[in-house]
Each structure stands twice: as structure tokens, then as C-alpha cells.
C-alpha positions as CSV (number, residue, x, y, z in Angstrom):
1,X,-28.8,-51.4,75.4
2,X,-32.6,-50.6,75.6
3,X,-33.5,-47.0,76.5
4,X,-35.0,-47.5,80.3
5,X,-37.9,-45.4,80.5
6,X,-40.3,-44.8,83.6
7,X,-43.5,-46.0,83.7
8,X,-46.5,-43.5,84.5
9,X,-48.8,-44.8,87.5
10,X,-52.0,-45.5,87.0
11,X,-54.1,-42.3,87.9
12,X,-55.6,-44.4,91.2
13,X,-52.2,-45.9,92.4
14,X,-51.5,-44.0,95.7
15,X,-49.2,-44.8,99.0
16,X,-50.3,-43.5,102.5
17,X,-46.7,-42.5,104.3
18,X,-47.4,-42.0,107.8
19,X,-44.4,-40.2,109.4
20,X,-43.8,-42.5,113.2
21,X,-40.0,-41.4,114.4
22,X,-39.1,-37.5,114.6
23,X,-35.8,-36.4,112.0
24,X,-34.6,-35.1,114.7
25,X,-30.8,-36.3,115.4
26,X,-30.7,-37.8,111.8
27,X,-29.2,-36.6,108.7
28,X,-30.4,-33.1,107.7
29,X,-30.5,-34.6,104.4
30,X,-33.4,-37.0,106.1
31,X,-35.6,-34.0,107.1
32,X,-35.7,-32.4,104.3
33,X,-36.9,-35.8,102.6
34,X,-39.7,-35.7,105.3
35,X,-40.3,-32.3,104.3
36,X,-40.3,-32.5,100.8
37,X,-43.1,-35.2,101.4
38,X,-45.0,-33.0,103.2
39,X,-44.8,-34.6,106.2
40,X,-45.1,-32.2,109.3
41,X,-45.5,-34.0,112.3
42,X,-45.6,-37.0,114.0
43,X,-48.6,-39.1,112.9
44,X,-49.4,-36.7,110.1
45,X,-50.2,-39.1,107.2
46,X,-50.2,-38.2,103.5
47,X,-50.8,-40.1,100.3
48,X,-48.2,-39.9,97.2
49,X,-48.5,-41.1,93.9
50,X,-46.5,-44.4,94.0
51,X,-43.7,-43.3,91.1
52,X,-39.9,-44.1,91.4
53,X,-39.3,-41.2,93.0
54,X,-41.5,-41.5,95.5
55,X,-40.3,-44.8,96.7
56,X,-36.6,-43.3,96.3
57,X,-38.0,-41.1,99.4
58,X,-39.7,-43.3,101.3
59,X,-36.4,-45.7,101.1
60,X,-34.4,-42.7,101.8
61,X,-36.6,-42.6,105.4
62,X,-37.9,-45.7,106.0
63,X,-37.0,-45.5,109.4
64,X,-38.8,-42.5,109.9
65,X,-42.0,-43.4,108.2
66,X,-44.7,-46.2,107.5
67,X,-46.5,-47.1,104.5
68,X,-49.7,-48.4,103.7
């Protein structure tokens, strides 16, 4: 079996995550997803470096959140 490694984005590949639907009443687990985004509020819109690990998050949320 081949040794699976991740790829490094390219230093311009960014995702705006746009947080639309309060954590409130889901899984903690969920808010401290938003958190660990850096997502405060409603409508407060950040931009992540599109790795796997971001995209693990924003799947973990995507009820909570929109991307661009």
C-alpha cells in the first residue's frame, strides 16, 4: 500500500466560511468547531486555507455555515 500523504495548498488557495445558523441547541462538539474557526457571530465571515482539515470542519458544520 502507497504511503497517503497530504498535499500542501497552494499559498493563494483560500475558503470564505460565513457562519448563517447560531450552535446554539446543537452538539457542543459543533460550537467548538465554529469556534476553533474563528467564527464569532452570526454573519461574521472568515477565510481558511482550503487544507483537509479545514474541509473536515466545515463538513463537521455545514449546517451552520456557508462557503464561498
Amino acid at each position: 500500500m502507497a504511503n497517503k500523504r497530504a498535499t500542501k495548498p497552494a499559498e493563494g488557495t483560500r475558503v470564505k466560511v460565513t457562519l448563517v445558523k447560531s450552535p446554539i441547541g446543537f452538539n457542543k462538539n459543533q460550537a467548538k468547531v465554529v469556534e476553533g474557526m474563528g467564527l464569532r457571530r452570526i454573519g461574521h465571515s472568515v477565510e481558511l486555507l482550503d487544507t483537509d482539515s479545514t474541509r473536515g470542519m466545515i463538513l463537521k458544520v455545514r449546517h451552520l455555515v456557508a462557503v464561498e
